[in-house]
LOSE-174578 format. One record per residue: x, y, z of N, C-alpha, C, CB in turn. Coordinates in pm, whole numbers, plus 50000, padded with zeros to 5 digits. Glycine has a CB too. Layout:
BEGIN
XYZXYZXYZXYZ
...
This chain:
BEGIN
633384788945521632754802145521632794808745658631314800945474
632744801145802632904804745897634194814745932632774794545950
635524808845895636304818045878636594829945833636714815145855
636104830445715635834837745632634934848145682635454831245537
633944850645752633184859445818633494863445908632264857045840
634464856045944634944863546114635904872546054635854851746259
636824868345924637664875645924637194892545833638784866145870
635874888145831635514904045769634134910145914634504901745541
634284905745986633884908046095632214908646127634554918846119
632114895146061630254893846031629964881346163629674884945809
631384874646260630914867246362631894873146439630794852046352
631284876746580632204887546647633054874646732631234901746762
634014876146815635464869046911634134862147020637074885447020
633314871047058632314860147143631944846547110631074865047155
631104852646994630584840046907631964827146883630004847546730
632764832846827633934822646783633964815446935635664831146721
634424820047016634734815247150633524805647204634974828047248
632794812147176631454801047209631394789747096629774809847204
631474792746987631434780546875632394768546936632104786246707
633294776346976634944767346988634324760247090636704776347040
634184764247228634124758147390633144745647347633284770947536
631374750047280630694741447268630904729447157629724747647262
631644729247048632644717946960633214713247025633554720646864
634174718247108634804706447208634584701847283635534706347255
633094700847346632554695847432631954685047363631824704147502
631514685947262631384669347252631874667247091629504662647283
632984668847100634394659747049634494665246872634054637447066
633944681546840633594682446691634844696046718631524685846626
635604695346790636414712446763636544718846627638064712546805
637374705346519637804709646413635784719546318638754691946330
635124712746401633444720546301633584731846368631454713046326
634444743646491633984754946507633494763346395634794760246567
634224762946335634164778246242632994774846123636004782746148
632704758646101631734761446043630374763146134631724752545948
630314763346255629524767846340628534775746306630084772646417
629584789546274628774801346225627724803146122629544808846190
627444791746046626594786345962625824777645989627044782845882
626374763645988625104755046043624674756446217625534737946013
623674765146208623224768146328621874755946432622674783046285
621884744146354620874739646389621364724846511620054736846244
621084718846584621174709346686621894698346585619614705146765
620884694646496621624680346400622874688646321620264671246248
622254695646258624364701546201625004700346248625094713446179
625184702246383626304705146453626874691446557625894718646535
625724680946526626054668546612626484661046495624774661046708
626034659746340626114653246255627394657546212625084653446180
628164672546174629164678346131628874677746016630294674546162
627574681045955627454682745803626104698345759626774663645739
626484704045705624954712845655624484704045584624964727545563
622974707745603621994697845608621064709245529621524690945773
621214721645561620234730245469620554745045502618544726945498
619884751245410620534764145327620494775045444619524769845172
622074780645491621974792245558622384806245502622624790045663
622004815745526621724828845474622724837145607619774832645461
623664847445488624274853045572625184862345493624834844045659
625394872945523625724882945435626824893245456624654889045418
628094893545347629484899445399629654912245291630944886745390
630594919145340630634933545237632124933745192630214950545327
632444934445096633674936745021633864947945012633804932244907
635014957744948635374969444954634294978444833637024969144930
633764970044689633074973344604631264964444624634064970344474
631314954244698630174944944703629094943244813630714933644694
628324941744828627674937344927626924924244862626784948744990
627524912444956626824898544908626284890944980627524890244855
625564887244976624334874345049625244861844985622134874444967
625334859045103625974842745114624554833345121627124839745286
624344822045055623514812445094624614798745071622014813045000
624744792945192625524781245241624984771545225625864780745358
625344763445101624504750645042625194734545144624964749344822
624384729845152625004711345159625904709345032623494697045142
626454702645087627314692345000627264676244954628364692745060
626744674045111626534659245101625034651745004626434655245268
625504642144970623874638644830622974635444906623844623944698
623234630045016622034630045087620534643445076622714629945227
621674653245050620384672645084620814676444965620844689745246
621024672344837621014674944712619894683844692620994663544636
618804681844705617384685244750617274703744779617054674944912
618424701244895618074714444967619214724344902618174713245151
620294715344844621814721844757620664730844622623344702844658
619854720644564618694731144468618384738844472617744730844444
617784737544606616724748944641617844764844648615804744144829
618764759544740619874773444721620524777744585621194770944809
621094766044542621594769844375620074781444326621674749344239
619264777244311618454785744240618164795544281617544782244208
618834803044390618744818344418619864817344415618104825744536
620934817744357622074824044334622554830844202622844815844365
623614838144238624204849844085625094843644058624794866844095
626454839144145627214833844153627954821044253627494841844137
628734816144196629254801444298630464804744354629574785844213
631034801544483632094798644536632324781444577632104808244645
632754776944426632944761144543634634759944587632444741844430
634414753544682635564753044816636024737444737634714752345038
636964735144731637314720544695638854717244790637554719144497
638574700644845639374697744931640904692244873638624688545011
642024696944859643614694644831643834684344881644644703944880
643404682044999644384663045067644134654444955643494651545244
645004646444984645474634544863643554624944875647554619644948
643484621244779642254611144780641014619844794642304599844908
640534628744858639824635644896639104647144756640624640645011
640174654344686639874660144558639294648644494641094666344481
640264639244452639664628744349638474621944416640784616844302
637844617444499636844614444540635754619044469636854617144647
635394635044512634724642144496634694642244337635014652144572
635674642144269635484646444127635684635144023636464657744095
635964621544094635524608943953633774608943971636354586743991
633984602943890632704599243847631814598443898632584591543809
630254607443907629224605344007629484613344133629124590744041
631234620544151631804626144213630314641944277633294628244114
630274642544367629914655344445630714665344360630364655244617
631604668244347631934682844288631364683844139633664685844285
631384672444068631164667743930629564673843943631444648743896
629034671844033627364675344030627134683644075626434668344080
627754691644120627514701744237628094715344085628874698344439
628564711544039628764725343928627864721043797630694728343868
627664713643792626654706843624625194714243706626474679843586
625314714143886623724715443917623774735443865623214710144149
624294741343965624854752543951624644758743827626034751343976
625224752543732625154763543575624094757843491626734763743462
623474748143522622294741743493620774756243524622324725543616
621444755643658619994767443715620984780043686619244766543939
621354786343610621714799043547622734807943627620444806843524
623804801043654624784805143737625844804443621625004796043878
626694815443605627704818043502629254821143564627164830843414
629214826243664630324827343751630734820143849630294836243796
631864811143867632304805743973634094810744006632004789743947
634234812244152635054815244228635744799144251634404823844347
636364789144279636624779944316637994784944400636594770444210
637994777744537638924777444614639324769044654638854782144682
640754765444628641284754244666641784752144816642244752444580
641124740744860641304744344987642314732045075639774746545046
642664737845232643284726945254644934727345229642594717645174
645904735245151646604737945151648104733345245646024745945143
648034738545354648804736445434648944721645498648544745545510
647544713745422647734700745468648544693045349646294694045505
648614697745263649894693045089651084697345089649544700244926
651364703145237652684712745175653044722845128653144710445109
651294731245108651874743245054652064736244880653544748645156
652064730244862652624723044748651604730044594652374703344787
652604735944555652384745344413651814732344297654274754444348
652234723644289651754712544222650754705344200652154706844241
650254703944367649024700544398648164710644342648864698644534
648224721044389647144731844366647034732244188647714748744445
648274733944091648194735643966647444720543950649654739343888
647924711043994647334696843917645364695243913648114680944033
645374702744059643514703344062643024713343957642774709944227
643894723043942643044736543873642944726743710644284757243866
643994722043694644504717943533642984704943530646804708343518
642624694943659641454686243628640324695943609641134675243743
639994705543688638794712743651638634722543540638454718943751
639784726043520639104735343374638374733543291639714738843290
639304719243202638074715343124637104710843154638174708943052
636474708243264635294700743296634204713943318635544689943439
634984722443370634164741843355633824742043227635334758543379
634094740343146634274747542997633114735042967636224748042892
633234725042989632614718242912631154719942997633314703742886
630644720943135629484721243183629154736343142629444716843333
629534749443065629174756143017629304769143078628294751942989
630804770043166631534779843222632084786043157632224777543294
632494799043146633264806943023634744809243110632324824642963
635424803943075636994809243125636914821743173638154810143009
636244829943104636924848343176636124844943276636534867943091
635054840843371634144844043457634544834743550632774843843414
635814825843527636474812843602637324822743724637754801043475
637394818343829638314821543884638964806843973637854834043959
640364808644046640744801444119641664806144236641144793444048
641634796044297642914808244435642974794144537641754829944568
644314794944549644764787144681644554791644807646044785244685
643894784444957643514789345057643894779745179642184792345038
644154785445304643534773545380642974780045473644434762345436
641574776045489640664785745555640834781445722638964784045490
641044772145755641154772245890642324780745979641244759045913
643234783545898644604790245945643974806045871646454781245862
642784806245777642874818745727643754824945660642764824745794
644584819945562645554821045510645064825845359646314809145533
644984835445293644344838845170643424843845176644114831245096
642624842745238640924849045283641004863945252640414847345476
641554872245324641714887045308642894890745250641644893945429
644074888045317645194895245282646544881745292645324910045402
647774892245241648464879145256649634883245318648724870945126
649014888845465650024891345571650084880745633649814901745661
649344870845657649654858445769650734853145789649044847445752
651244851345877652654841045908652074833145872653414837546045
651314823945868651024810545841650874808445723650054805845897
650864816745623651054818045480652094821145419650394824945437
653274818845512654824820745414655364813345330655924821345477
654824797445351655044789045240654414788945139655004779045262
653334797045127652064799045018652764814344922650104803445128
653194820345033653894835244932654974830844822654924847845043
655294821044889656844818244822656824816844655657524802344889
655334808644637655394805244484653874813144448655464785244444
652754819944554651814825744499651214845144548650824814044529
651344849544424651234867344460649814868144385652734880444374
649194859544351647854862444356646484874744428647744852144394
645714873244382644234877944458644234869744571642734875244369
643414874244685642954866244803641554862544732642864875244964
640904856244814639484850844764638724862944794638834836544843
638694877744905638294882144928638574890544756638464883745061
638784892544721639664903244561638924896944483641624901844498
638794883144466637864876044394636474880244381637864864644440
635874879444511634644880044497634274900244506633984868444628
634894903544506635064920544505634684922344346636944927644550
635134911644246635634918044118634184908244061637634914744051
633234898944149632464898144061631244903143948632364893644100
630604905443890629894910343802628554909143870630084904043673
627824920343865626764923743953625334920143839626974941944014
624754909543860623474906343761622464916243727622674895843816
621944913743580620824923543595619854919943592620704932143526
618924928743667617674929643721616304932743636617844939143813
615564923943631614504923543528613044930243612614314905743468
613284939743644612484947743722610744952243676613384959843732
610804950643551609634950343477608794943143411609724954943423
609534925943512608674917043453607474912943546609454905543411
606734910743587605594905343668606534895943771604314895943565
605694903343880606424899344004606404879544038605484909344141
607294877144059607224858244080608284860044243608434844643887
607704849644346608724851144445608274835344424608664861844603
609224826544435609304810744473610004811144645610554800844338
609034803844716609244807144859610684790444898607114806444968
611234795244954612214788844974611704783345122613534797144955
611684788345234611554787145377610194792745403612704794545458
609284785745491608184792445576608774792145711606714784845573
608454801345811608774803945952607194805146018609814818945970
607634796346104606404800246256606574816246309606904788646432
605314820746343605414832246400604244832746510605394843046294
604504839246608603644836246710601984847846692604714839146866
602184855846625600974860846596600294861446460601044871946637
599374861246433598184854246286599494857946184596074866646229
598904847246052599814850645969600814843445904600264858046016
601884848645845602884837045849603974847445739602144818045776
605364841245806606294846745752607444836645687606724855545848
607774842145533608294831945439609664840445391607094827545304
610584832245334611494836545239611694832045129612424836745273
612274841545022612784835244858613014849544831611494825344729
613684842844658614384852644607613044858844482616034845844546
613174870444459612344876044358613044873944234612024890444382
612364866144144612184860543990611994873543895610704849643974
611694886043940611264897143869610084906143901611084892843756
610414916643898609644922643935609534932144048609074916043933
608984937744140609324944444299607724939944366609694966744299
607944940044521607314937944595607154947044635607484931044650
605794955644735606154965944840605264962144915606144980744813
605324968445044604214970045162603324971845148604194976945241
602234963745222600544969145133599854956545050600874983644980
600874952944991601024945744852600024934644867602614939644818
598614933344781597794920744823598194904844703595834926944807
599204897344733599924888944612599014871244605602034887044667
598724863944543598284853344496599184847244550598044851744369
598844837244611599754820044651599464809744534599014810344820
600004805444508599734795644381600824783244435600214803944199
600254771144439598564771144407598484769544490597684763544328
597054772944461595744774744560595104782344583595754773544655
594214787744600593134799844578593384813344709591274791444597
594604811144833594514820844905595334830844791595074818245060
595074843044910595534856844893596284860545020594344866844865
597464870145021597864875045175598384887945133599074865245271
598604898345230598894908845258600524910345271598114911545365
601074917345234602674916445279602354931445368604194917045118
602844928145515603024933345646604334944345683603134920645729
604924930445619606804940745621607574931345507608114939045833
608844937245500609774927845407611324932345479609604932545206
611984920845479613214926045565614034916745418613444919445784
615624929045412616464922045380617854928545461616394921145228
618404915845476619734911945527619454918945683621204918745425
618064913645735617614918045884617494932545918618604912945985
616984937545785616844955545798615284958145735618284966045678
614434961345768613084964945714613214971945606612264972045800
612294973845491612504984745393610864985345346613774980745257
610644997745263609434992645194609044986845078608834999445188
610254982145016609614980844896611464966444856609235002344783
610924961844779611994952544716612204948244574611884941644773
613014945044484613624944144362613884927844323614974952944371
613554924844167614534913544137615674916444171614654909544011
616624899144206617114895844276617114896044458617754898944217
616354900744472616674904944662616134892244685615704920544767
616844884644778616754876044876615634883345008618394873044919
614754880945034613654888645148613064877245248612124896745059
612884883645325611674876845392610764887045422612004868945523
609104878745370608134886245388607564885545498607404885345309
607054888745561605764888245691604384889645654605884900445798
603584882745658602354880145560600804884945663602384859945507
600074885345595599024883645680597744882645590598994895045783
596704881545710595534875845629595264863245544595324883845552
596174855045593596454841045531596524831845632597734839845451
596314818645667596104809345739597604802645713594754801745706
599084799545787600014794745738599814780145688600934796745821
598914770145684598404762145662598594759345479597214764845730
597854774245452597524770845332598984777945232595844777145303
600124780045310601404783045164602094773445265602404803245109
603504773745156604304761545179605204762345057603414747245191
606494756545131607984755845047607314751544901609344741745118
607934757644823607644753244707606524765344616607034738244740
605704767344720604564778144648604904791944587603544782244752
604464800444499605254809344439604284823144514605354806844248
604344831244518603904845044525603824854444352605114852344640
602494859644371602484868144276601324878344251602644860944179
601424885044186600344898144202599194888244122600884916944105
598194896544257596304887444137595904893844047594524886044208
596644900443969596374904543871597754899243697596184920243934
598174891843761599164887343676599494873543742600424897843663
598874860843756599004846843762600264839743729598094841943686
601284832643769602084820443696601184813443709603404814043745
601214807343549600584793943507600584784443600601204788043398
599964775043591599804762243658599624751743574598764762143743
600844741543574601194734343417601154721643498602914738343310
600354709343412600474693343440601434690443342599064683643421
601354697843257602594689343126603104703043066601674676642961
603954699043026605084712042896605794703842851606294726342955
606484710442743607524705642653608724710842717607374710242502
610214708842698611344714842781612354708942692611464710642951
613334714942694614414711242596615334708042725615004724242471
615864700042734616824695842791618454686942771616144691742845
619424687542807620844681142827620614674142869621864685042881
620984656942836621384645742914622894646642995621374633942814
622654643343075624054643243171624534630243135623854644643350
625674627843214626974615343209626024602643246628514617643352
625314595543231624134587443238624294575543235623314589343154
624104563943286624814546843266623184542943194625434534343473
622484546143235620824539643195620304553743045619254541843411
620084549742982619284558042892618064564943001618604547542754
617614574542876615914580942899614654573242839615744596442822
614044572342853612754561542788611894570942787612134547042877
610974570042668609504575042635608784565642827608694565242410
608234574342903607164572443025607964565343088605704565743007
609384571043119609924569543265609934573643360610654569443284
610094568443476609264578643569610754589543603608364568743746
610754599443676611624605043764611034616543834612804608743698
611754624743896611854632243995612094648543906613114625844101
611094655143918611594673843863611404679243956610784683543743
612834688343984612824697944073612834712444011613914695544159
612024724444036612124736044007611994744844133611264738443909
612784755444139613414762044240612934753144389612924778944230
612524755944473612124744244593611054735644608611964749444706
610764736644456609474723744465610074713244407607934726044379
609744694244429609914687444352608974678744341610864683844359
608374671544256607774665844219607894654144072607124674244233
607014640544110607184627744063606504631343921606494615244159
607294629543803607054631543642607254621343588607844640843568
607014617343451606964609543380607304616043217605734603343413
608314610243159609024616743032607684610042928611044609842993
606634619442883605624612242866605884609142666604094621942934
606464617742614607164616942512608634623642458606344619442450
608934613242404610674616842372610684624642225611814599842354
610124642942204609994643142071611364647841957608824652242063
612114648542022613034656741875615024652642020612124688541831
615874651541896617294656441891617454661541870618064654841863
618454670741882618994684441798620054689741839618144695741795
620944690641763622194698241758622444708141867622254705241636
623374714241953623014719142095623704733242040623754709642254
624794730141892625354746541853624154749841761627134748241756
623754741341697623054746441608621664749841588623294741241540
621244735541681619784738441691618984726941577619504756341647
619604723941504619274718541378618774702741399620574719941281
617534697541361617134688441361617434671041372616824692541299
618234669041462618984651141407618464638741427620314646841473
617284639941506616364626441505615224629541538616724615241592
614304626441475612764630941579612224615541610611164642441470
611634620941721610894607841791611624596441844610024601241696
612924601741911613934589141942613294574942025615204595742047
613914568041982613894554042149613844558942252615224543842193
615554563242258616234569242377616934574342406616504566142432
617404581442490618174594142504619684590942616616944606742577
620834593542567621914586742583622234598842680622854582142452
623554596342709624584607942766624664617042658626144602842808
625204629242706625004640742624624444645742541625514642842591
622964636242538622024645442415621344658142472620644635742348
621474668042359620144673942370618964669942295620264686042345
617814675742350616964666742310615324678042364617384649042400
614514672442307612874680842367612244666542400611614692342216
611674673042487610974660642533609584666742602611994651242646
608434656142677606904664442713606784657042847605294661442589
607204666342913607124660043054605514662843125608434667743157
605254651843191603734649743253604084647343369602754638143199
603114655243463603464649843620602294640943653603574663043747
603214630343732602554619143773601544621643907603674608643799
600304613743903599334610243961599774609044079598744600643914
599364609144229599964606744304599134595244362600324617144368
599294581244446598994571544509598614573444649599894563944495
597734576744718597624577944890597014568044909596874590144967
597134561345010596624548145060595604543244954595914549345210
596084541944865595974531244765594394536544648595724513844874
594634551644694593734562744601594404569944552592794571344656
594124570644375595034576844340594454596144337595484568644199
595684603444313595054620344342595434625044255595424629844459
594844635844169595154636244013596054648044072593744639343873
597274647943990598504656944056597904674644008600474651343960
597874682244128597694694244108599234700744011597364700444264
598714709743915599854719243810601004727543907598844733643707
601784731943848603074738843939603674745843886604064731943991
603974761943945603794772243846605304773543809603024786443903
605324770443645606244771543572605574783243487606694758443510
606994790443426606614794243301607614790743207606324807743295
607054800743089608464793842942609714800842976608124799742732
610944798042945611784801042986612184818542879612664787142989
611444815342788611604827442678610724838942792610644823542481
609494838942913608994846642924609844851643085607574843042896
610404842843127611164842943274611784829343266610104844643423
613054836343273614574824943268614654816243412616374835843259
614554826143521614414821143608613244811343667614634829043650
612104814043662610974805443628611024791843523610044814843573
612094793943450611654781743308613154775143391611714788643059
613624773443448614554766543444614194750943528615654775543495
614594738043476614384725343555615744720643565613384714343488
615124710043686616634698543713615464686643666617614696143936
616234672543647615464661243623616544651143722615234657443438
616084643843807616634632643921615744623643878616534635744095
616614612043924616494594743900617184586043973616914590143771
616394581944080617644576244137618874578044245618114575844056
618414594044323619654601944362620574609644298620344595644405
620304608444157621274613944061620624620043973622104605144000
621364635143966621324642143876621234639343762621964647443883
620114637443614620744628943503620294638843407620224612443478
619814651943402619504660343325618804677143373618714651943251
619254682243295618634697543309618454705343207619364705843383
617304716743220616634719143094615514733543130615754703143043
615484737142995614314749643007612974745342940614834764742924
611924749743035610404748742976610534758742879609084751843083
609764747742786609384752042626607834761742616609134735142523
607234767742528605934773342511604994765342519605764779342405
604874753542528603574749242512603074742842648603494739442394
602364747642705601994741242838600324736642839602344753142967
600144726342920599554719442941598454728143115600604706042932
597894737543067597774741443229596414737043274597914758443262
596434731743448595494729643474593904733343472595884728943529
């Protein structure tokens, strides 16, 4: 992505020059360009994003907010938290020999990294094949990756027309904008394609549920040196404005919104979908925190210990059990659950009834099930787990959507059902 911004002129020749001098000073050159993204001390000593950066480029028809996810399973965690403010995906996939297939057998990072993606309501992906010039340019390579991922798109619940693909190699910048590069003459020879920039020009602009009750799920809190406290996330529905006195949930404060900036420009007022950061006040930063939602006190998200949720089993070696424990993540909160009953199978075209009350739940079922969040243990007292504001997915899509982890691994995803359990 670093490249990619310079070449639409969102990191100016300074910056690059400085990225470059300080990478080669202690021995990371080839990480300049992702520089321009992971901006933090460990990113840049580790050579990995570690968590979600925000940054925003303009196409000839678009203006888009980039959020720059991890890759590595280690920040799966924080790859969530970004998937769930997104419209659309660009995944980058690596061409060197061993390196594609890595990523995409079994348990593979790319394998999870798109099941996570269209799981939390992402319908469009861009995929760029990357790396190029390290295969040869080789037309083969590139067809042989596109030909492994299709069907695996189609089958995690990608629609072909909304598929895209494109050969690149971003370090030479070769495809990115245009396909004047000398360094792209072996790439012209067999491809007259879109650049990736044409790609993401032609994506489909989401719509905006502007009249549903405002929900912000806070992604990031920031220190600020005077009272107060300033947060970011994406709006679930609804608009925010200045003035605005909104509910923290949970928990009984209230705060003031001060200002709202998007893409580092003040405005007064904001829309579903906008990515923002608010500036708060009249709140102690103490009392919100990653994970907490924003909303008008006059219109509450629930606060649920249990719901029902229909969910997909993923590619799975261990079944699901009636009161197993695992891990639910919803937009940047996660928290320790227990599958407290396994109630119904059912057909995933049809809907139609095929087992109620299973054992257990295999690879690829769908299935309903009543998830309970677990108690929590502190030095050896237990704390009855406070509710976490979900709603049904019939009332806000974005709100009803879950991941389910076990283990480090992704093993299911799913929408909250109507019946909740609220605190």
């Amino acid at each position: 992505m670093g490249r990619l911004l310079y070449e639409l002129g969102r990191v100016d020749e300074k910056t690059r020059k400085a990225n470059e001098r300080a990478s080669e000073r202690i021995g990371k050159s080839s990480f300049s360009w992702a520089w321009g993204l992971d901006g933090t001390l460990e990113e840049r000593e580790r050579g990995i994003t570690m968590d979600i950066a925000l940054q925003t480029l303009e196409t000839p028809h678009r203006q888009i907010t980039v959020l720059d996810a991890p890759g590595h399973r280690d920040f799966i965690p924080n790859m969530i938290s970004g998937a769930s403010q997104a419209d659309c995906a660009l995944l980058v996939v690596d061409s060197t020999t061993g390196e594609f297939e890595s990523g995409f057998q079994r348990g593979g990072q790319t394998r999870e990294h798109l099941l996570l993606v269209r799981s939390l309501g992402v319908t469009q992906v861009v995929v760029a094949v990357n790396k190029l010039d390290q295969v040869e340019w080789s037309r083969d390579r590139y067809e042989a990756i596109c030909t492994e991922l299709r069907p695996f798109l189609v089958q995690s619940g990608f629609v072909p027309s909304k598929t895209s693909f494109v050969p690149v190699a971003a370090m030479q910048g070769v495809n990115l904008t245009n396909h004047s590069e000398q360094a792209g003459a072996f790439l012209r020879e067999w491809y007259s394609g879109p650049t990736l920039v044409d790609l993401l020009d032609k994506l489909d602009p989401p719509i905006r549920d502007i009249s549903a009750p405002l929900r912000i799920p806070i992604s990031n809190v920031f220190k600020r040196q005077s009272s107060g406290a300033a947060v970011s996330g994406r709006l679930c529905g609804g608009v925010v404005q200045v003035g605005e006195t909104l509910r923290v949930l949970p928990g009984d404060e209230t705060a003031i919104v001060k200002s709202i900036e998007i893409n580092e420009a003040f405005v007064s007022w904001a829309a579903s979908g906008s990515n923002v950061t608010l500036n708060l006040t009249n709140i102690d930063p103490v009392n919100i925190g990653i994970g907490s939602v924003l909303c008008p006190i006059t219109d509450l998200v629930p606060l649920a210990t249990s719901f029902t949720a229909r969910i997909i089993v993923f590619d799975i070696q261990i079944p699901i059990t009636a009161g197993a424990s695992m891990e639910l993540f919803h937009h940047s909160r996660d928290v320790p659950v227990t599958t407290a009953k396994l109630i119904s199978i059912f057909d995933r075209g049809t809907g139609k009834l095929i087992k109620a009350s299973p054992r257990v739940l295999t690879k690829g079922a769908s299935a309903e099930v009543q998830i309970t969040l677990r108690n929590l243990q502190v030095s050896g007292v237990s704390q009855v787990a406070r509710g976490i504001p979900v709603e049904p997915f019939s009332i806000n899509k974005d709100m009803g959507r879950i991941l389910i982890r076990r283990g480090g691994e992704t093993i299911a995803a799913g929408t909250s059902g109507p019946r909740l359990t609220r605190r």
